[in-house]
Structure formats: structure tokens, C-alpha cells
mmCIF file of the N, C-alpha and C atoms, coordinates in Angstrom:
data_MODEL
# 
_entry.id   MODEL 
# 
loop_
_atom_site.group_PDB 
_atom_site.id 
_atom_site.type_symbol 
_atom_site.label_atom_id 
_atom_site.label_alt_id 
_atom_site.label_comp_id 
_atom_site.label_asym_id 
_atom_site.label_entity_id 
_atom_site.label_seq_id 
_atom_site.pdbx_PDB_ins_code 
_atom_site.Cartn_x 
_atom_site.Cartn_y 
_atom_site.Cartn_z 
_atom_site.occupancy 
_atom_site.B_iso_or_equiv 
_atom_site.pdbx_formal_charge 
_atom_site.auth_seq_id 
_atom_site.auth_comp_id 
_atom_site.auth_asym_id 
_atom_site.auth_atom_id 
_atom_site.pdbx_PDB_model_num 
ATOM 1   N N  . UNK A 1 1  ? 80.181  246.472 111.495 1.00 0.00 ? 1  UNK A N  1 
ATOM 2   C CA . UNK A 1 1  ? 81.307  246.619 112.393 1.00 0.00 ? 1  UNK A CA 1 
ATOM 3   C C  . UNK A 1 1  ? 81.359  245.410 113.323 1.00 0.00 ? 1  UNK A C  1 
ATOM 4   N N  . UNK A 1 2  ? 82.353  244.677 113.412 1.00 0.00 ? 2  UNK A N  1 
ATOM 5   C CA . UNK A 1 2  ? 82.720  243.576 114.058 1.00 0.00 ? 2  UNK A CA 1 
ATOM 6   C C  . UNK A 1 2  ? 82.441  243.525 115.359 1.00 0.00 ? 2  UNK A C  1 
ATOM 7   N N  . UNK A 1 3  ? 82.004  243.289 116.446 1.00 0.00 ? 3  UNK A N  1 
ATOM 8   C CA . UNK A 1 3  ? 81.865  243.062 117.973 1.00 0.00 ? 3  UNK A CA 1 
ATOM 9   C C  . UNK A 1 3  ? 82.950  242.265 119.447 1.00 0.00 ? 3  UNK A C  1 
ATOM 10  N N  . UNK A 1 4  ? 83.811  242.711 120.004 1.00 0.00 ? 4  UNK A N  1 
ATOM 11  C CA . UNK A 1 4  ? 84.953  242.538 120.352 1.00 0.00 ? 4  UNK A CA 1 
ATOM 12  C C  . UNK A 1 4  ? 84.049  242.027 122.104 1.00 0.00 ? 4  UNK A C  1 
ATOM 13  N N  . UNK A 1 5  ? 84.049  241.278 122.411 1.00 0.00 ? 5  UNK A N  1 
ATOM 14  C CA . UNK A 1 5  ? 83.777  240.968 123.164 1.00 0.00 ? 5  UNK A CA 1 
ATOM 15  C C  . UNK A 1 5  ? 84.708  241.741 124.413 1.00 0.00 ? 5  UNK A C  1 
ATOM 16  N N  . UNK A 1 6  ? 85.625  241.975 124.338 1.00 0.00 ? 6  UNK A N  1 
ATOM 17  C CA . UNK A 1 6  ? 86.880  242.466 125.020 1.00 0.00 ? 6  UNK A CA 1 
ATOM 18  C C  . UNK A 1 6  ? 86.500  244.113 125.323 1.00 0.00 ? 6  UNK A C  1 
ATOM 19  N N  . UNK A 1 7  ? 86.179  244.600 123.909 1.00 0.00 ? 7  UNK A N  1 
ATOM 20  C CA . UNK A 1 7  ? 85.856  246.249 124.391 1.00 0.00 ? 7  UNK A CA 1 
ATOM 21  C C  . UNK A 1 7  ? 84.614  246.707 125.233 1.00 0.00 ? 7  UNK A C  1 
ATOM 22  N N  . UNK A 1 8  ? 84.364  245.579 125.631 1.00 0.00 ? 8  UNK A N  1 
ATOM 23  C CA . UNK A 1 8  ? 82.992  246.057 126.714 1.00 0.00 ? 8  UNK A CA 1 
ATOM 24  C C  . UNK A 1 8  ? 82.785  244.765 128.249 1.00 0.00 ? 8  UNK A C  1 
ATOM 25  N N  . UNK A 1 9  ? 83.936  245.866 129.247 1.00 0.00 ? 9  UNK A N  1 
ATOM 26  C CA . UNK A 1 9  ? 84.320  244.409 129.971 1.00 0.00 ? 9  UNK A CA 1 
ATOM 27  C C  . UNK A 1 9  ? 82.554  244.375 130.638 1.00 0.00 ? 9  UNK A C  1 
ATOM 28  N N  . UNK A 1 10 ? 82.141  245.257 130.941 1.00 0.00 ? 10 UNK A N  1 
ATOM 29  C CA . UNK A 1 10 ? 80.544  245.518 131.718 1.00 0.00 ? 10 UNK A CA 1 
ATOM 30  C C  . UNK A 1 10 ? 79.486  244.149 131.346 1.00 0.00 ? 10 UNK A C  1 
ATOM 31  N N  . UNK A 1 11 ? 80.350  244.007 130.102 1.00 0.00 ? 11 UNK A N  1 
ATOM 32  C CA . UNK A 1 11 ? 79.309  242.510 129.739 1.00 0.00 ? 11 UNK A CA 1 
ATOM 33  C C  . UNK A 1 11 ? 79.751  241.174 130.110 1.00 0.00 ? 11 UNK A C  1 
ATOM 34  N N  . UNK A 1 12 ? 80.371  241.158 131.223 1.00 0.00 ? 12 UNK A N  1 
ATOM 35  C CA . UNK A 1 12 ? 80.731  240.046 131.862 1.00 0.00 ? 12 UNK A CA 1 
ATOM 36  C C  . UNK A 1 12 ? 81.707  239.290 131.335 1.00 0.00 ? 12 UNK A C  1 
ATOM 37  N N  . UNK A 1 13 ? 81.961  239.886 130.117 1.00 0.00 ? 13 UNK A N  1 
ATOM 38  C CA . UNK A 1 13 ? 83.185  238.886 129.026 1.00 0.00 ? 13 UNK A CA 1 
ATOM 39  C C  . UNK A 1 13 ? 84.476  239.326 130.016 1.00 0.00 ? 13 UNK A C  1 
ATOM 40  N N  . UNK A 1 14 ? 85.801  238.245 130.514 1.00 0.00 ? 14 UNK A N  1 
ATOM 41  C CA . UNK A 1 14 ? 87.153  238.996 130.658 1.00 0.00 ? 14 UNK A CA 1 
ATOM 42  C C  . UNK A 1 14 ? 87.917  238.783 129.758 1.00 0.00 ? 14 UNK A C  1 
ATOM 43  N N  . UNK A 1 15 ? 88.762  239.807 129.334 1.00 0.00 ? 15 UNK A N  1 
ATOM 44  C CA . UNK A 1 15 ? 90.297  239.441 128.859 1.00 0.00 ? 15 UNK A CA 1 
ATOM 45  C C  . UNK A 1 15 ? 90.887  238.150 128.487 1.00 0.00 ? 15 UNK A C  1 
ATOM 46  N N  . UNK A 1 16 ? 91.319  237.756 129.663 1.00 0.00 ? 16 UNK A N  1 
ATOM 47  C CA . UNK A 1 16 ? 91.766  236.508 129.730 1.00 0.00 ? 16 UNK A CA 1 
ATOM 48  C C  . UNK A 1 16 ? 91.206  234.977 129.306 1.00 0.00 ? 16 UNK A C  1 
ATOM 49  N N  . UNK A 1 17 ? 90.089  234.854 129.400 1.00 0.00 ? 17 UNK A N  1 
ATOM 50  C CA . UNK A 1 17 ? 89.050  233.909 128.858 1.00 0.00 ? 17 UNK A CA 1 
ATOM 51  C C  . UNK A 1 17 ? 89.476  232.599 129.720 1.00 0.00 ? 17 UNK A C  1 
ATOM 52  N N  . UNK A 1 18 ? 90.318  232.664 130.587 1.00 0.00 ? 18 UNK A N  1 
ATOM 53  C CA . UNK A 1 18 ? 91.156  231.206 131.155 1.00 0.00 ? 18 UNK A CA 1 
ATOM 54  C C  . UNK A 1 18 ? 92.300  230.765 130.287 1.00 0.00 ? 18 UNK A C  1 
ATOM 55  N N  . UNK A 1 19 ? 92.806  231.774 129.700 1.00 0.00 ? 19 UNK A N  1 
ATOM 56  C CA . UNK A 1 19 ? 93.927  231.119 128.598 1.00 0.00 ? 19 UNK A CA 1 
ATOM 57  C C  . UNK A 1 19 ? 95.018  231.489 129.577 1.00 0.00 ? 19 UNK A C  1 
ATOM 58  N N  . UNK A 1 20 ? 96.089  229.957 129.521 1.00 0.00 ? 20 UNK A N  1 
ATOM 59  C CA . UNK A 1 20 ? 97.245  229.766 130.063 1.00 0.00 ? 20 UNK A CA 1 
ATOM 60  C C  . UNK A 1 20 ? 98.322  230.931 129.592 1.00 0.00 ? 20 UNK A C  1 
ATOM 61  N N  . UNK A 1 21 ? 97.761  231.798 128.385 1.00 0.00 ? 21 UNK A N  1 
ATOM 62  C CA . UNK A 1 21 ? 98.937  232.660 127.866 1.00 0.00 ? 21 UNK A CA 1 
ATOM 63  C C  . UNK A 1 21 ? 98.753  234.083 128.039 1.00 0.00 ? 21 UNK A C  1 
ATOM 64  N N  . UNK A 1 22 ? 99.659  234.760 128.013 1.00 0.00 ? 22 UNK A N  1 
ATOM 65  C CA . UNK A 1 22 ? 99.195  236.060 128.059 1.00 0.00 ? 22 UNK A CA 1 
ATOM 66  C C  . UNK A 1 22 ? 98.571  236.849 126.986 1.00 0.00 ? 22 UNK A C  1 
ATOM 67  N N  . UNK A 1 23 ? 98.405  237.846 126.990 1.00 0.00 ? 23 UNK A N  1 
ATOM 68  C CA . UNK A 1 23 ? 97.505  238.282 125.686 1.00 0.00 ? 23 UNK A CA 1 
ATOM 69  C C  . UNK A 1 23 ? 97.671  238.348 124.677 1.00 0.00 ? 23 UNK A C  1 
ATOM 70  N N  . UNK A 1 24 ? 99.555  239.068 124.527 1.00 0.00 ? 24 UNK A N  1 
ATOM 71  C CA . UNK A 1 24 ? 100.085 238.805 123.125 1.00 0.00 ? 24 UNK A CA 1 
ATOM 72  C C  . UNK A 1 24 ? 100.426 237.333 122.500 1.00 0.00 ? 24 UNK A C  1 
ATOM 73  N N  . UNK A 1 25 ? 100.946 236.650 123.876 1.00 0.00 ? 25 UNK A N  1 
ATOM 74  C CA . UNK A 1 25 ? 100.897 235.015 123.194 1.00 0.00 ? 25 UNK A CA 1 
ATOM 75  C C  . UNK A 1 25 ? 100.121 234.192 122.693 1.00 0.00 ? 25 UNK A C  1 
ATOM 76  N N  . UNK A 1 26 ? 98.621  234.914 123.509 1.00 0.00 ? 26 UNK A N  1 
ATOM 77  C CA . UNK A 1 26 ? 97.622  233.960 123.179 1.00 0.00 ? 26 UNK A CA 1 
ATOM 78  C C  . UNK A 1 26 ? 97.441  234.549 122.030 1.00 0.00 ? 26 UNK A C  1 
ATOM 79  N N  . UNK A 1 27 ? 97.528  235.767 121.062 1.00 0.00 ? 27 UNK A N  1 
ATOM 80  C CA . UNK A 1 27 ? 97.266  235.966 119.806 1.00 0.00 ? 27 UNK A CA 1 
ATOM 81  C C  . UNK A 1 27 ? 98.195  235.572 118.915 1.00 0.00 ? 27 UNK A C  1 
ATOM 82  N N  . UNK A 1 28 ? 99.375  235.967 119.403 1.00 0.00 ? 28 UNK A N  1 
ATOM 83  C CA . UNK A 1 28 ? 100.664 235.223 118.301 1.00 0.00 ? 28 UNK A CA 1 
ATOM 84  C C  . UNK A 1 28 ? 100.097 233.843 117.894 1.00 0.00 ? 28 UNK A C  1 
ATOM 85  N N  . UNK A 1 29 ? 99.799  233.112 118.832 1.00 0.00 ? 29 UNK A N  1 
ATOM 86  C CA . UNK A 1 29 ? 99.428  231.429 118.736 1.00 0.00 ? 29 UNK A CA 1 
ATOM 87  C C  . UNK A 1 29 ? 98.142  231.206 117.674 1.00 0.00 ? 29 UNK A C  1 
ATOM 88  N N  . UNK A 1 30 ? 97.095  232.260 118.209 1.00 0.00 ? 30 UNK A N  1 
ATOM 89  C CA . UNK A 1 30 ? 95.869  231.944 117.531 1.00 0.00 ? 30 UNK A CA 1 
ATOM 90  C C  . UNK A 1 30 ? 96.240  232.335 115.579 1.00 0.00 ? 30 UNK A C  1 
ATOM 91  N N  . UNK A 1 31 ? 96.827  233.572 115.773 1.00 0.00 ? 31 UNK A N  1 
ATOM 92  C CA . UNK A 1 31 ? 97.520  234.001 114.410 1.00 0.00 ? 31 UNK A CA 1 
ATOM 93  C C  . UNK A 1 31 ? 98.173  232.667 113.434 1.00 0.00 ? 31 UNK A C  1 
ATOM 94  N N  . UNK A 1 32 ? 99.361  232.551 114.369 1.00 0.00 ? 32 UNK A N  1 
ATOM 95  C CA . UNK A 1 32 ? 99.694  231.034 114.026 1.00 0.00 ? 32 UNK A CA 1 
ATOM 96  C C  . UNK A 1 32 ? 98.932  230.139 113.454 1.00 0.00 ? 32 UNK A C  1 
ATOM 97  N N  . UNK A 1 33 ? 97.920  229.418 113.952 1.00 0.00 ? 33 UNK A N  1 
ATOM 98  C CA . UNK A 1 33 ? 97.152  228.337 113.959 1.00 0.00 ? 33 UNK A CA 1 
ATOM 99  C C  . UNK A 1 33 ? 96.649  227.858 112.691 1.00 0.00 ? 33 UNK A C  1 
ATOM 100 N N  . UNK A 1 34 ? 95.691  229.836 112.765 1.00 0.00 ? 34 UNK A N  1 
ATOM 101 C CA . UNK A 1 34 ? 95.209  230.096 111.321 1.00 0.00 ? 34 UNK A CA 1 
ATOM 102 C C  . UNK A 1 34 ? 95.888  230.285 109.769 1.00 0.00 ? 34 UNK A C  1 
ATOM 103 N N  . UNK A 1 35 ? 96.597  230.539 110.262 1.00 0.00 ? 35 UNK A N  1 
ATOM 104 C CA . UNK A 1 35 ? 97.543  230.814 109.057 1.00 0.00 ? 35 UNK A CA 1 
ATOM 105 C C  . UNK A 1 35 ? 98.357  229.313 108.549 1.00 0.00 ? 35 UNK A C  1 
ATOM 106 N N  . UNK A 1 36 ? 98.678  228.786 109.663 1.00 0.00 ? 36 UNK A N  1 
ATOM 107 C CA . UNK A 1 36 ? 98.617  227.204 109.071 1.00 0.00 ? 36 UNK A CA 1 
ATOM 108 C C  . UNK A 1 36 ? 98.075  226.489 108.833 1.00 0.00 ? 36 UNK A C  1 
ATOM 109 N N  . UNK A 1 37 ? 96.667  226.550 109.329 1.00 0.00 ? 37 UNK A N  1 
ATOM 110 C CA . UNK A 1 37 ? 95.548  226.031 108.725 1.00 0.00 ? 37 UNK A CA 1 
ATOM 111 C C  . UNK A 1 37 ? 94.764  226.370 107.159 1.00 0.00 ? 37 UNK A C  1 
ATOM 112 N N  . UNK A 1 38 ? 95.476  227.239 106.793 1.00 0.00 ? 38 UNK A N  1 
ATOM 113 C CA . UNK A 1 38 ? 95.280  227.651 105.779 1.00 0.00 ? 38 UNK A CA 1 
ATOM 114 C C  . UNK A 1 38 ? 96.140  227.276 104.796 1.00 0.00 ? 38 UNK A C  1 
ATOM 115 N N  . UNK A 1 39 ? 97.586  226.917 104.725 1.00 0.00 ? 39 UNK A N  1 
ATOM 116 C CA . UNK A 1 39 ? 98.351  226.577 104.150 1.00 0.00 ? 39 UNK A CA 1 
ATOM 117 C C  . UNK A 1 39 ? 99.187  227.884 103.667 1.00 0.00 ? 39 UNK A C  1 
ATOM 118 N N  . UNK A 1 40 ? 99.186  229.054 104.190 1.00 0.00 ? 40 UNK A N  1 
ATOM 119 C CA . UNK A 1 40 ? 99.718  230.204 104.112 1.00 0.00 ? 40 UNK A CA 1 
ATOM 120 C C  . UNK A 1 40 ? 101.383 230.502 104.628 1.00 0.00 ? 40 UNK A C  1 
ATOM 121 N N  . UNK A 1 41 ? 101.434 229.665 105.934 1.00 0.00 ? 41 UNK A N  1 
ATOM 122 C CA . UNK A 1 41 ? 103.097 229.766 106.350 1.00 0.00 ? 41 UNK A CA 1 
ATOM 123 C C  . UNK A 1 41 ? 103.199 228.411 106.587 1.00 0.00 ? 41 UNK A C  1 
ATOM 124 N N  . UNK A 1 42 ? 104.496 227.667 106.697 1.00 0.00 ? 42 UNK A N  1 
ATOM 125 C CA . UNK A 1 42 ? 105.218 226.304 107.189 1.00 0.00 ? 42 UNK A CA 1 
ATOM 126 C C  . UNK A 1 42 ? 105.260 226.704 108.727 1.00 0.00 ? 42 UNK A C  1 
ATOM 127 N N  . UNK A 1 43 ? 104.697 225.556 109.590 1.00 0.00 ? 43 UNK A N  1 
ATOM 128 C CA . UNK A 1 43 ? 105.301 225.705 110.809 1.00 0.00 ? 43 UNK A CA 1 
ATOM 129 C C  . UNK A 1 43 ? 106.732 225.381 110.963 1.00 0.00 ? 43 UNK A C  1 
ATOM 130 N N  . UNK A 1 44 ? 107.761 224.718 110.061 1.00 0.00 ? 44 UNK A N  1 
ATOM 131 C CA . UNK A 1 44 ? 109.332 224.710 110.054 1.00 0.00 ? 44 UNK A CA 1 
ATOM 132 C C  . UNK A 1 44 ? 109.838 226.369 109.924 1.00 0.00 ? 44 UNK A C  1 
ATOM 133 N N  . UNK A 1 45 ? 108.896 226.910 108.879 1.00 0.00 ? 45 UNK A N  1 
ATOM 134 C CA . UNK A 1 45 ? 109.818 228.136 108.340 1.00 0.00 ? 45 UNK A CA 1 
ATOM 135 C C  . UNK A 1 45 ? 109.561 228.929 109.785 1.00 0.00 ? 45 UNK A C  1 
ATOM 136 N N  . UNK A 1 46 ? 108.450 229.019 110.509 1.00 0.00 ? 46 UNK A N  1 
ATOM 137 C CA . UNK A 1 46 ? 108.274 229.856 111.501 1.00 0.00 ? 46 UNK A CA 1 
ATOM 138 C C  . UNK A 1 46 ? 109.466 229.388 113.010 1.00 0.00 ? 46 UNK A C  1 
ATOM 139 N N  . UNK A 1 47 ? 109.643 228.094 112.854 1.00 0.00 ? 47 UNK A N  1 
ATOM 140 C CA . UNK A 1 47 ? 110.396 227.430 113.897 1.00 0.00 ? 47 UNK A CA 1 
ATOM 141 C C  . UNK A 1 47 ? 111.871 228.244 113.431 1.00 0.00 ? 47 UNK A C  1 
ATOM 142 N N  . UNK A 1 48 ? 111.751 228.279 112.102 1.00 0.00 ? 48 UNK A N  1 
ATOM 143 C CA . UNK A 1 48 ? 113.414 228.198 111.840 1.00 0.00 ? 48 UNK A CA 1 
ATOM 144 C C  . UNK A 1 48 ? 113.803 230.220 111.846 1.00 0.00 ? 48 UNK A C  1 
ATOM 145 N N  . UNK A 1 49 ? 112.990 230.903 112.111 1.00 0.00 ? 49 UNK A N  1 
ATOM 146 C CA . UNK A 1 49 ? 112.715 232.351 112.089 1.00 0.00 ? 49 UNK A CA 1 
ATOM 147 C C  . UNK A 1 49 ? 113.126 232.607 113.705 1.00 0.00 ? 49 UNK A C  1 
ATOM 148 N N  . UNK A 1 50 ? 112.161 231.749 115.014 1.00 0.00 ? 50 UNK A N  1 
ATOM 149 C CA . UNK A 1 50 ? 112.428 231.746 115.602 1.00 0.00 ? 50 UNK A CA 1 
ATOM 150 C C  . UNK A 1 50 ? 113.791 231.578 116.545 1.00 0.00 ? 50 UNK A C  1 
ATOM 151 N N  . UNK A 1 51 ? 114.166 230.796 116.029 1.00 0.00 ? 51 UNK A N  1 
ATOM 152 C CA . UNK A 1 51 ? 115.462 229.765 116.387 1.00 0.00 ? 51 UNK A CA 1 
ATOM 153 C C  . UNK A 1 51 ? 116.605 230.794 116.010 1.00 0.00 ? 51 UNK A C  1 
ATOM 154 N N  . UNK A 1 52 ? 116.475 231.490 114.846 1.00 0.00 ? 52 UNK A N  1 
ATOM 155 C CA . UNK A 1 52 ? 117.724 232.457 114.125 1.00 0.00 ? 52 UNK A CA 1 
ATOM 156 C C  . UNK A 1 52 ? 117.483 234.168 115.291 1.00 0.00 ? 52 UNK A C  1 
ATOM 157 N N  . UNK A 1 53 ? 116.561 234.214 115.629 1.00 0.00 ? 53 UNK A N  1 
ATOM 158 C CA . UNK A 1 53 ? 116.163 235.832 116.354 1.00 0.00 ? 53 UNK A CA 1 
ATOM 159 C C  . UNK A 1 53 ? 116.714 235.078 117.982 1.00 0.00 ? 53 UNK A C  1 
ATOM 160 N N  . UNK A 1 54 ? 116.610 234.043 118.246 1.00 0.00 ? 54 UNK A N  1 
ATOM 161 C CA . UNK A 1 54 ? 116.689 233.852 119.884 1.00 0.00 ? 54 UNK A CA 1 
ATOM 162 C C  . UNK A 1 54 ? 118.451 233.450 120.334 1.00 0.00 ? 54 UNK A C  1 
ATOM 163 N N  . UNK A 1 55 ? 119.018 232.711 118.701 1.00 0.00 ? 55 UNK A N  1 
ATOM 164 C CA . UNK A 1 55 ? 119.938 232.945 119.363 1.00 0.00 ? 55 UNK A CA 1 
ATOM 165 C C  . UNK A 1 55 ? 121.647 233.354 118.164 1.00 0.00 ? 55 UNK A C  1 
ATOM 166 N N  . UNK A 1 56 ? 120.919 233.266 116.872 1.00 0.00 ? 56 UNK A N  1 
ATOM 167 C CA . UNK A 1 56 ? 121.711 234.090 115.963 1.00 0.00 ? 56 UNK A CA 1 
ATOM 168 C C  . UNK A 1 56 ? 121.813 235.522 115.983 1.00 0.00 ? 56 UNK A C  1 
ATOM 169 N N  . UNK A 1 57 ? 121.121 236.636 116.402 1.00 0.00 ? 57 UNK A N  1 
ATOM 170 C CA . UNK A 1 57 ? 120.517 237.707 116.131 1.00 0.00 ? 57 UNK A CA 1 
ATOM 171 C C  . UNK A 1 57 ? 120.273 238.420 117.495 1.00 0.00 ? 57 UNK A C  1 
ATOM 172 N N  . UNK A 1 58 ? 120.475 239.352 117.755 1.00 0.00 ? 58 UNK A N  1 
ATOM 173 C CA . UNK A 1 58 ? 119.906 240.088 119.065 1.00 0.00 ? 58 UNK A CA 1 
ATOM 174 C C  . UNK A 1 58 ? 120.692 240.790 119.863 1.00 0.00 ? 58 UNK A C  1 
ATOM 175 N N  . UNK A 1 59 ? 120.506 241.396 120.434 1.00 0.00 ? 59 UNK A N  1 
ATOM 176 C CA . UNK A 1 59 ? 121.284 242.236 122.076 1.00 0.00 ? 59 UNK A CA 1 
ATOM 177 C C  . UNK A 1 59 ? 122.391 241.231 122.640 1.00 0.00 ? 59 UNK A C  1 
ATOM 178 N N  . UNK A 1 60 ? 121.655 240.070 122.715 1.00 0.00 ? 60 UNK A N  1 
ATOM 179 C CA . UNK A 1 60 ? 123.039 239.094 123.477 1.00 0.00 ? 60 UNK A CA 1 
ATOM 180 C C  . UNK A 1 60 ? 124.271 238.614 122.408 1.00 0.00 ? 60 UNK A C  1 
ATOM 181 N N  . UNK A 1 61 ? 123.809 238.846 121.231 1.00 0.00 ? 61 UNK A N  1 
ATOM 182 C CA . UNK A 1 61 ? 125.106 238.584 120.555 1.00 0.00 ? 61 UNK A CA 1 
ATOM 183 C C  . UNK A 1 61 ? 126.098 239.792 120.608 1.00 0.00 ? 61 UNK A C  1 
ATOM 184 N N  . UNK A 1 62 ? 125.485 241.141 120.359 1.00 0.00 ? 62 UNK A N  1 
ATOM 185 C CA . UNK A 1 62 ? 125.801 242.011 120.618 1.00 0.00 ? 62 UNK A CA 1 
ATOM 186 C C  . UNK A 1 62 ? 126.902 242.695 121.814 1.00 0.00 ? 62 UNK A C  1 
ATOM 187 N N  . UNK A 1 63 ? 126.509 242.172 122.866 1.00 0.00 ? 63 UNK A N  1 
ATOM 188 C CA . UNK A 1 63 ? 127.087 241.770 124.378 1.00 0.00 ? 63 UNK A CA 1 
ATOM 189 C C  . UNK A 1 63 ? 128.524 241.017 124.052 1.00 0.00 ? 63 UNK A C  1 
ATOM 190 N N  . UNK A 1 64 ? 128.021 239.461 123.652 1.00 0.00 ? 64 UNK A N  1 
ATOM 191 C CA . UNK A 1 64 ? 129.263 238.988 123.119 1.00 0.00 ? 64 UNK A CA 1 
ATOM 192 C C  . UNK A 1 64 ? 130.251 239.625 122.380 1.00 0.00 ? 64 UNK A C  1 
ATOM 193 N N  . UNK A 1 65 ? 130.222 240.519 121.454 1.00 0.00 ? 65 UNK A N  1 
ATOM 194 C CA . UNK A 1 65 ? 131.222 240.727 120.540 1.00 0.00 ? 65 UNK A CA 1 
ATOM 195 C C  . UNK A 1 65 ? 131.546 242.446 121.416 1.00 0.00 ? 65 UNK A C  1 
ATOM 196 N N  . UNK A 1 66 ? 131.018 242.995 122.236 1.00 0.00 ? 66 UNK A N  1 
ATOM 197 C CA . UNK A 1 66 ? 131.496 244.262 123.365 1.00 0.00 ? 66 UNK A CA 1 
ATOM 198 C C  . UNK A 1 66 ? 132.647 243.540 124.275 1.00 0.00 ? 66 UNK A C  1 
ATOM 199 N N  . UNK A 1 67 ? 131.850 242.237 125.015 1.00 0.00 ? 67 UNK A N  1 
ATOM 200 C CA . UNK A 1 67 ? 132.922 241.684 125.548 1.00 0.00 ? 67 UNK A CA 1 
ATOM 201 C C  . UNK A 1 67 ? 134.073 240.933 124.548 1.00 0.00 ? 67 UNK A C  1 
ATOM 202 N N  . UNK A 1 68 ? 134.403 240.782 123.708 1.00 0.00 ? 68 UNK A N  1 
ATOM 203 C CA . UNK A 1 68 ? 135.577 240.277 122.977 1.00 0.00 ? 68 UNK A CA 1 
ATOM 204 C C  . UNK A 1 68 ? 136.226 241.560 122.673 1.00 0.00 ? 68 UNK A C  1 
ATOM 205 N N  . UNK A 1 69 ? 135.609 242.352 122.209 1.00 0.00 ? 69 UNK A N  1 
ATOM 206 C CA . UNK A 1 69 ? 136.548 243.431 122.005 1.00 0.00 ? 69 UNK A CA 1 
ATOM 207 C C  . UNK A 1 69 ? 137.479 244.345 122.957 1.00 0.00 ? 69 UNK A C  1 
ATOM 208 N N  . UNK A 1 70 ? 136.540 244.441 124.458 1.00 0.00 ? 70 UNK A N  1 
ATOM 209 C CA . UNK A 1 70 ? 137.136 244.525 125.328 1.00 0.00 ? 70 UNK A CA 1 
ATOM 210 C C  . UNK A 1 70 ? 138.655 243.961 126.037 1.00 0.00 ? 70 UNK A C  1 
ATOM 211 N N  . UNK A 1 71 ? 138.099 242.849 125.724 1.00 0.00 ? 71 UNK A N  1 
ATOM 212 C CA . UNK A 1 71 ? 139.205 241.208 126.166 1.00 0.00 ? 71 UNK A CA 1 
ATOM 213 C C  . UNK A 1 71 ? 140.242 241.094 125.314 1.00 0.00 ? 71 UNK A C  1 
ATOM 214 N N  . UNK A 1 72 ? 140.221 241.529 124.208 1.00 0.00 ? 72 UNK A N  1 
ATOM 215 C CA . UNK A 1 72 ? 140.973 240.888 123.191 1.00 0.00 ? 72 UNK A CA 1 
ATOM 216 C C  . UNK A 1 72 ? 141.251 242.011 122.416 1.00 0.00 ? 72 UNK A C  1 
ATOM 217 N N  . UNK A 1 73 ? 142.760 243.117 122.372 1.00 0.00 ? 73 UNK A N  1 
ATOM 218 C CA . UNK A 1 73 ? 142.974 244.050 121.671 1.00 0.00 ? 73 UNK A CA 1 
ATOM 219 C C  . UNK A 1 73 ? 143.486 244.177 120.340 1.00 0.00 ? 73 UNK A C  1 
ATOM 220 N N  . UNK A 1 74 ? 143.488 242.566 120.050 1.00 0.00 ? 74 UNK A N  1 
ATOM 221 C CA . UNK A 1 74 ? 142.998 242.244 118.289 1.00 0.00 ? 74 UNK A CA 1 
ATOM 222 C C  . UNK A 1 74 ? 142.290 242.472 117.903 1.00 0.00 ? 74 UNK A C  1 
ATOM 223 N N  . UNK A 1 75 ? 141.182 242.653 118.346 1.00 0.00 ? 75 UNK A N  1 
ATOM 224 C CA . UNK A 1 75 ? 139.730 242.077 117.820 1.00 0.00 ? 75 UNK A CA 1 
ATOM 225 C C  . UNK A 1 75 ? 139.497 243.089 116.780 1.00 0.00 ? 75 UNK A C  1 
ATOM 226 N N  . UNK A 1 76 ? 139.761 243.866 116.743 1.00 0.00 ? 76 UNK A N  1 
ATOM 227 C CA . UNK A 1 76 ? 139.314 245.217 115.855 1.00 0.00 ? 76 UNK A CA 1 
ATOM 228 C C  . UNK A 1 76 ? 139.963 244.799 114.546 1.00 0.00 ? 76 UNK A C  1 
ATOM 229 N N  . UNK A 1 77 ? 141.101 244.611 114.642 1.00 0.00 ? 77 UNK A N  1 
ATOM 230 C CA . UNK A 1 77 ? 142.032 244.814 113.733 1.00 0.00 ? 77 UNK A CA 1 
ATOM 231 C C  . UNK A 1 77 ? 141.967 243.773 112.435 1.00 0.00 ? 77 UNK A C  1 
# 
């Protein structure tokens, strides 16, 4: 069974380790790293995943097309 330095704060280990990121970032990143170091994902394909969820995709586009429909009593039609 593996040893988590994390599940036993009593041993002086913290959380944080001094990493500039927060916990899920600092794992997203480390995830990252490895997996490109491996030759497993493209850091483009992950850029280009990103780039489509932040501003193709989401709640704020969503917003946009509430407000057009509102504004504009074409819009449906």
C-alpha cells in the first residue's frame, strides 16, 4: 500500500509543500507533466481543449445567446 505523505499531517509533512498552486492545480500540472513526458498526450491538443471549454463552450456562451434572445424577437425564429 502506497504512503501519502499528506494522510498523516502529525508527521510534519503539509499539504501545500510551498507550491505556488493550489491543490487541484498543482495536480492537474503534475498529471500534465507526466503524461507528456511520456509521450501519451500533445501539449497543443491539451492547449487546444482548453482554449475550446474557456471560450467556445460554457455558461457564458449560454448567457450570450439568453441575452440575444431577449433583445432580438427574431432570434427564435
Amino acid at each position: 500500500m502506497a504512503h501519502d505523505h499528506h494522510d498523516h499531517p502529525e508527521d510534519g509533512h503539509e499539504d501545500d509543500h510551498d507550491n505556488e498552486f493550489d491543490p487541484m492545480t498543482a495536480r492537474v500540472k503534475a498529471l500534465e507533466t507526466i503524461l507528456v513526458s511520456k509521450g501519451l498526450i500533445d501539449p497543443a491538443a491539451i492547449d487546444a481543449i482548453v482554449e475550446t471549454y474557456e471560450h467556445k463552450v460554457g455558461p457564458r456562451n449560454g448567457a450570450k445567446v439568453v441575452a440575444e434572445a431577449w433583445s432580438n424577437p427574431g432570434f427564435a425564429d
